[in-house]
SEDOLUM-397419 format. One record per atom (N, C-alpha, C, O): residue number from 1; atom name; x, y negated, z negated. Coordinates in steps of 0.001 Angstrom, whole numbers, plus 524288, in hexadecimal, padded with zeros to 5 digits. Each point is the difference from the previous one (the first is absolute). Example, Ala and Ser with C-alpha at 12.3 -4.5 7.8 and 13.67 -1.06 7.14 Angstrom:
   num   atome      c1      c2      c3
     1       N   83386   8163A   7E188
     1      CA   7FC86   7FB5A   80000
     1       C   80384   7FB50   80000
     1       O   8040C   80013   7FD67
     2       N   7FA96   7FBD3   80569
     2      CA   80334   7FB5A   7FFC4
     2       C   7FCFE   7FBBE   7FD26
     2       O   801FD   7FBAC   7FF57
***
This chain:
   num   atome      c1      c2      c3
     1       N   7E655   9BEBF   C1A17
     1      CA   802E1   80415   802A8
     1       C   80238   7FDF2   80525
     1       O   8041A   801CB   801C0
     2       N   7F930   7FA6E   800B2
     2      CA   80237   800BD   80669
     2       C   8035A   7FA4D   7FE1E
     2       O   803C2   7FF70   802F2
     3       N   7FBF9   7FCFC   7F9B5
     3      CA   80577   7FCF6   7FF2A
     3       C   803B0   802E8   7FE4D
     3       O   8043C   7FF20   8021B
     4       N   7FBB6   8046E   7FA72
     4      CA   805B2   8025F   7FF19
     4       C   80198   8043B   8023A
     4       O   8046F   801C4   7FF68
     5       N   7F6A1   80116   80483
     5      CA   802F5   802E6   803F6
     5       C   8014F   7FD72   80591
     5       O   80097   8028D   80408
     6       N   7FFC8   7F7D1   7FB87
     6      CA   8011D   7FDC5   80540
     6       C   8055C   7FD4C   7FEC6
     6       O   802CD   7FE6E   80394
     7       N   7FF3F   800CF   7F4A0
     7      CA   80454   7FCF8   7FF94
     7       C   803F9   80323   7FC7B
     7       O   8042D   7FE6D   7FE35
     8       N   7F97F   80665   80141
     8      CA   804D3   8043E   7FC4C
     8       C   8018B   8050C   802A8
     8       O   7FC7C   8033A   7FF69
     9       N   806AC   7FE3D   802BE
     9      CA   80130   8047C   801F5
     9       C   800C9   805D1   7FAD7
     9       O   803DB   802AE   7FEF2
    10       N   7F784   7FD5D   7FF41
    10      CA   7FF46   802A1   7FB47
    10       C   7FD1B   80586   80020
    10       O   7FD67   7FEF1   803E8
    11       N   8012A   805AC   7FAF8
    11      CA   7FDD3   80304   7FDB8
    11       C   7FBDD   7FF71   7FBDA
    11       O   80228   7FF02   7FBD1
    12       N   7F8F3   8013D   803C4
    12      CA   7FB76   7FCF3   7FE7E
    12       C   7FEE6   80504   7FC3A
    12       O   802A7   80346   80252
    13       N   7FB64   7FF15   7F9DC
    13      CA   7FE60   804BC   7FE67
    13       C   7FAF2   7FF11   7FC1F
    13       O   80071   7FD1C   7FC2F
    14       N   7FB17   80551   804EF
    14      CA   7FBAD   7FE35   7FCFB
    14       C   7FDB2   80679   7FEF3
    14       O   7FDEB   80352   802C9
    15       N   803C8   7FC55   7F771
    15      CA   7FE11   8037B   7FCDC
    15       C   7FA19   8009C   7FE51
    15       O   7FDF8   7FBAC   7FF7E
    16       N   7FF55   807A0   7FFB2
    16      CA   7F9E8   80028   7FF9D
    16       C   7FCBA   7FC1C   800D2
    16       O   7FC9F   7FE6D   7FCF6
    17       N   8048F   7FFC0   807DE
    17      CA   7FD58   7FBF7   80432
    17       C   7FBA7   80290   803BE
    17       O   800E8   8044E   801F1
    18       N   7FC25   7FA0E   7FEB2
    18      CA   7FCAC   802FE   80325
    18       C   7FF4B   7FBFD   805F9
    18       O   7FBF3   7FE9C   8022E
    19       N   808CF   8007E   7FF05
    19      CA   8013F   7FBD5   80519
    19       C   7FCCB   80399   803E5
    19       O   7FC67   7FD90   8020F
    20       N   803E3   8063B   7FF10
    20      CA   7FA66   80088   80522
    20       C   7FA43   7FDD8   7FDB0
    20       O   7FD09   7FCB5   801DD
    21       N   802A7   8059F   7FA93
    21      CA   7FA5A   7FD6C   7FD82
    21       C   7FEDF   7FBA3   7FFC0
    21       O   7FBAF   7FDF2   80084
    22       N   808C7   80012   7FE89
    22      CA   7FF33   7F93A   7FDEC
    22       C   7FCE5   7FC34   804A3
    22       O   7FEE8   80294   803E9
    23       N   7FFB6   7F895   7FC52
    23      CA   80049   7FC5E   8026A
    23       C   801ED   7FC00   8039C
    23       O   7FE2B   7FD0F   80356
    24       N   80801   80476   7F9D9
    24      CA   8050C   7FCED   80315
    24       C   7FFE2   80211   8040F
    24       O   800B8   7FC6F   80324
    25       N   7FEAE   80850   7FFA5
    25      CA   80234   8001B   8054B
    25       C   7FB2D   8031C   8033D
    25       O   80007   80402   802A8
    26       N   7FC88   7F8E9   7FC21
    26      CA   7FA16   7FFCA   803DF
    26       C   7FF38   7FB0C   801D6
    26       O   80230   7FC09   7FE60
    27       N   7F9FA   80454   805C8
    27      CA   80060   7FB5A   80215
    27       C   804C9   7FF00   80441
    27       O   8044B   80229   8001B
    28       N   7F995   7F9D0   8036D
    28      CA   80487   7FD97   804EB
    28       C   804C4   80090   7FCFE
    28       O   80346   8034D   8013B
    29       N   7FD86   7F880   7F96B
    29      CA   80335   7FF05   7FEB0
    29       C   802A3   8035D   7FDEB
    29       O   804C7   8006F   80058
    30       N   7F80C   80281   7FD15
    30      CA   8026C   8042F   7FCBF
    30       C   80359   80487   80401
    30       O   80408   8024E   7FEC2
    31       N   7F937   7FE2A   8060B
    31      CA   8015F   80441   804D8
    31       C   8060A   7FE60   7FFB8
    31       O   803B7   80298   7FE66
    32       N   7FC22   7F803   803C4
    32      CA   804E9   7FBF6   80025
    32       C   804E1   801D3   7FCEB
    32       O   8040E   801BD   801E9
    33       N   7FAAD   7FD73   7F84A
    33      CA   803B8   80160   7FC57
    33       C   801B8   80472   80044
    33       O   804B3   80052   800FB
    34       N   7F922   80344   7FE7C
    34      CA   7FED4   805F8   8001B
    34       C   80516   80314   80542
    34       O   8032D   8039C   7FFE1
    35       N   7FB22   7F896   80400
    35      CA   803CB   80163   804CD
    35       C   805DE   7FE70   7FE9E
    35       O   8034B   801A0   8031A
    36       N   7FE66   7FB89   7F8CD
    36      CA   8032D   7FECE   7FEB9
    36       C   80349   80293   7FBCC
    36       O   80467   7FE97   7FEAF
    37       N   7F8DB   8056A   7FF5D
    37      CA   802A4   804FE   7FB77
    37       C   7FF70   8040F   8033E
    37       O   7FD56   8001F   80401
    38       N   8062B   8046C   7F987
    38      CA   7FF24   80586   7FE82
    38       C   7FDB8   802A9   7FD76
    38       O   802B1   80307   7FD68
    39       N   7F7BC   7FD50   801F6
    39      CA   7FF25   802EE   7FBBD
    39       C   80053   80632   7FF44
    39       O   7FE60   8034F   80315
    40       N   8049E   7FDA8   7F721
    40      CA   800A4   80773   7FE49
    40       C   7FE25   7FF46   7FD5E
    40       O   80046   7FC9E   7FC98
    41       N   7FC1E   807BF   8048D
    41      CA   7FCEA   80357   7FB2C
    41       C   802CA   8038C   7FCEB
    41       O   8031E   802CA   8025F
    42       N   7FC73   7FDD7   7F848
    42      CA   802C3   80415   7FE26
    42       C   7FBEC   80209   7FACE
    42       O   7FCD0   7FDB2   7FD3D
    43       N   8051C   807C3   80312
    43      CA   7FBB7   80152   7FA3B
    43       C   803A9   7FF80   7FB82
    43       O   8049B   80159   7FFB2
    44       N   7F7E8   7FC19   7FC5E
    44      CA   80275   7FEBF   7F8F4
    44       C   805CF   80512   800E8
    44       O   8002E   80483   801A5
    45       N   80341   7F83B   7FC93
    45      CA   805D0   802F1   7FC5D
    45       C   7FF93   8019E   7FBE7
    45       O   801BA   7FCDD   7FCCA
    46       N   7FCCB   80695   80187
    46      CA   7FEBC   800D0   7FAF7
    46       C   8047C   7FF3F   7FBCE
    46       O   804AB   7FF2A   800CE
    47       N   7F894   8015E   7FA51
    47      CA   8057E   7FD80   7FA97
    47       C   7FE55   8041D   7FCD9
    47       O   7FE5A   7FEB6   7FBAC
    48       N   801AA   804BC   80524
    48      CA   7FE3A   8044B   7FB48
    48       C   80385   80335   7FE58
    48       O   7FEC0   80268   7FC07
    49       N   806A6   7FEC0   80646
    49      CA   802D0   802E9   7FE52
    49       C   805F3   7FD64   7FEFE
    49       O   80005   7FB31   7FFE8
    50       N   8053A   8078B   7FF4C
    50      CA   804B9   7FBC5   7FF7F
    50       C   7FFB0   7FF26   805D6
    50       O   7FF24   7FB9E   801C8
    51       N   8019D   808E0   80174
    51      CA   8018E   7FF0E   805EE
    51       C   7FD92   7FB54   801CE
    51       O   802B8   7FCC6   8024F
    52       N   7F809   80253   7FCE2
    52      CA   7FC9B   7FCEB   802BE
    52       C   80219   7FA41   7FDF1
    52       O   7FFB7   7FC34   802F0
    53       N   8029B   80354   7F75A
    53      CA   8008A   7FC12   7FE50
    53       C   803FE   7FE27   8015B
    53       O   800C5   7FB52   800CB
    54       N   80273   80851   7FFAB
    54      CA   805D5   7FFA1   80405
    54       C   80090   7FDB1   80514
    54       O   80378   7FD35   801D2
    55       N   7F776   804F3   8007B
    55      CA   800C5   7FDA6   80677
    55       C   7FC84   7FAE0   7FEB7
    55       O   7FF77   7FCFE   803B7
    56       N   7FDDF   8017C   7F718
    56      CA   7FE6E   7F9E3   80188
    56       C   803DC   7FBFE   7FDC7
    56       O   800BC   7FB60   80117
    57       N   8017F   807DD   7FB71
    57      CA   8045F   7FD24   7FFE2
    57       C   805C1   7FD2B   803AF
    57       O   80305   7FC48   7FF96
    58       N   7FC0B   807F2   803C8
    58      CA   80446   80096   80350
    58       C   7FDB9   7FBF4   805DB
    58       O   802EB   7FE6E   8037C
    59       N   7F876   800D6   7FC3E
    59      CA   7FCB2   7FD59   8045D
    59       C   7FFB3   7FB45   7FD28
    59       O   8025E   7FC73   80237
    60       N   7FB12   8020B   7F8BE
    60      CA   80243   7FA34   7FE64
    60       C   80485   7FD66   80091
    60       O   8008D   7FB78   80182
    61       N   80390   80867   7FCE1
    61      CA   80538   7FDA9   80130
    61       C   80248   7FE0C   80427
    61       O   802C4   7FC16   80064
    62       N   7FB02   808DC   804B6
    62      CA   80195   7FEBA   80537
    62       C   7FE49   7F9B3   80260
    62       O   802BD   7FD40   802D6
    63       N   7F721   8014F   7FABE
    63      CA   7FCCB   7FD6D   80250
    63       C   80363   7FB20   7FB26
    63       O   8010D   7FC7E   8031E
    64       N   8002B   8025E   7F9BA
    64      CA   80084   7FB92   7FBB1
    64       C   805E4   7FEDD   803F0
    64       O   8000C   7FBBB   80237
    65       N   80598   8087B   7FED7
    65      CA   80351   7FF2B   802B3
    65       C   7FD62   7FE04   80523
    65       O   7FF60   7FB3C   8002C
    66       N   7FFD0   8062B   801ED
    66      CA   7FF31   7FD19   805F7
    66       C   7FE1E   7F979   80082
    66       O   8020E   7FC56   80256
    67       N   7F89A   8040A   7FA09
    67      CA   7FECD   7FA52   7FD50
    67       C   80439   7FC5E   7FD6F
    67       O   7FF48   7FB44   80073
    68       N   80616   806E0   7FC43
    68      CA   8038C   7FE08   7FDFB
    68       C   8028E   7FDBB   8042B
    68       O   800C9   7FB44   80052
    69       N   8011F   8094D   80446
    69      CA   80329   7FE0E   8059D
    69       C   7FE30   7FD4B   80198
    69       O   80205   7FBAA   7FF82
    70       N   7FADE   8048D   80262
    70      CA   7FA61   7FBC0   8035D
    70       C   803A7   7F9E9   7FD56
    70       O   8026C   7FCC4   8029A
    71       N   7FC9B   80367   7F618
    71      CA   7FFD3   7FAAE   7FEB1
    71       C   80502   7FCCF   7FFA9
    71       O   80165   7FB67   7FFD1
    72       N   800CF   809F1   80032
    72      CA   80657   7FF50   7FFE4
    72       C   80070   7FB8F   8054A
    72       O   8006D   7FB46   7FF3E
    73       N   7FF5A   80783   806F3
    73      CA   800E0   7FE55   80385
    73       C   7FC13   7FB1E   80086
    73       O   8015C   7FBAF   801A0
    74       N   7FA34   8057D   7FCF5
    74      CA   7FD7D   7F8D9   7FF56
    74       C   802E0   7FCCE   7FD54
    74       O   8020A   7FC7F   80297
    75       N   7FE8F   8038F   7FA3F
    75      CA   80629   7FB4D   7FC88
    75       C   803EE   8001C   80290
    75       O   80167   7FB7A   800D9
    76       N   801A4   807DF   80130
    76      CA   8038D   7FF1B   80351
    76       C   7FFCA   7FC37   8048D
    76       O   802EE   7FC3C   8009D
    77       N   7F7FC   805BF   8037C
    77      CA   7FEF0   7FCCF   80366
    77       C   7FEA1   7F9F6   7FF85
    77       O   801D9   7FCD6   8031E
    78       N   7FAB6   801A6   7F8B1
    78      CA   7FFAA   7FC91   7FDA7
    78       C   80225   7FC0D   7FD99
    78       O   7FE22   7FB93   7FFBD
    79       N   807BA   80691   7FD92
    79      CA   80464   7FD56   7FE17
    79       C   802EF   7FF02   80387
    79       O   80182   7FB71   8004D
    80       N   80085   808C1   803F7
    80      CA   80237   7FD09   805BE
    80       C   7FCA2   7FBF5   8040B
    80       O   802AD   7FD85   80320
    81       N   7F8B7   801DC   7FCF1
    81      CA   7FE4A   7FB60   8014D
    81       C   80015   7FAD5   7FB48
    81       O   801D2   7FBF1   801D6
    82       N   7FD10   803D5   7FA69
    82      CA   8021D   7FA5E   7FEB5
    82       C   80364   7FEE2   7FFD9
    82       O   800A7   7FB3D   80037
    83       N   80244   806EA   7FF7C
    83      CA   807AC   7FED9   7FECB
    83       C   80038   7FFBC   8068B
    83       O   80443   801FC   80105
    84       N   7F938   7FC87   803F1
    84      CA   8019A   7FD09   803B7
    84       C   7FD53   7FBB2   80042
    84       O   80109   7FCB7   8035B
***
């Protein structure tokens, strides 16, 4: 976590993670890392109805587009540095 939140300007999302519980961010080190995110809490989205399936649909998409842009502009940036 703290290499790729120190070298990706990214949005991190961890689904039925129990990151307070866990291990990773106890401890000095862990304090360390920890100071270095945002963490939101949120309660389960449920999928039980169309609506519900609708808005996870509509939240994958948002989140798969942004990840697409993200990679878009990484190749871009990337291809204009070797070509100097």
């Amino acid at each position: 976590m703290k290499y790729l939140g120190e070298r990706i300007p990214a949005t991190f999302a961890h689904a039925r993670v129990d990151v307070d519980g866990s291990a990773s961010l106890t401890g000095a080190r862990g304090r360390q890392i920890a100071g270095r995110f945002n963490l939101l809490r949120h309660t389960p989205l449920p999928y039980g109805t169309r609506v519900h399936k609708d808005t996870w649909a509509d939240l994958v998409g948002d989140m798969e587009g942004a990840r697409c842009a993200c990679v878009d502009i990484g190749r871009a940036l990337w291809s204009d540095t070797r070509s100097r």
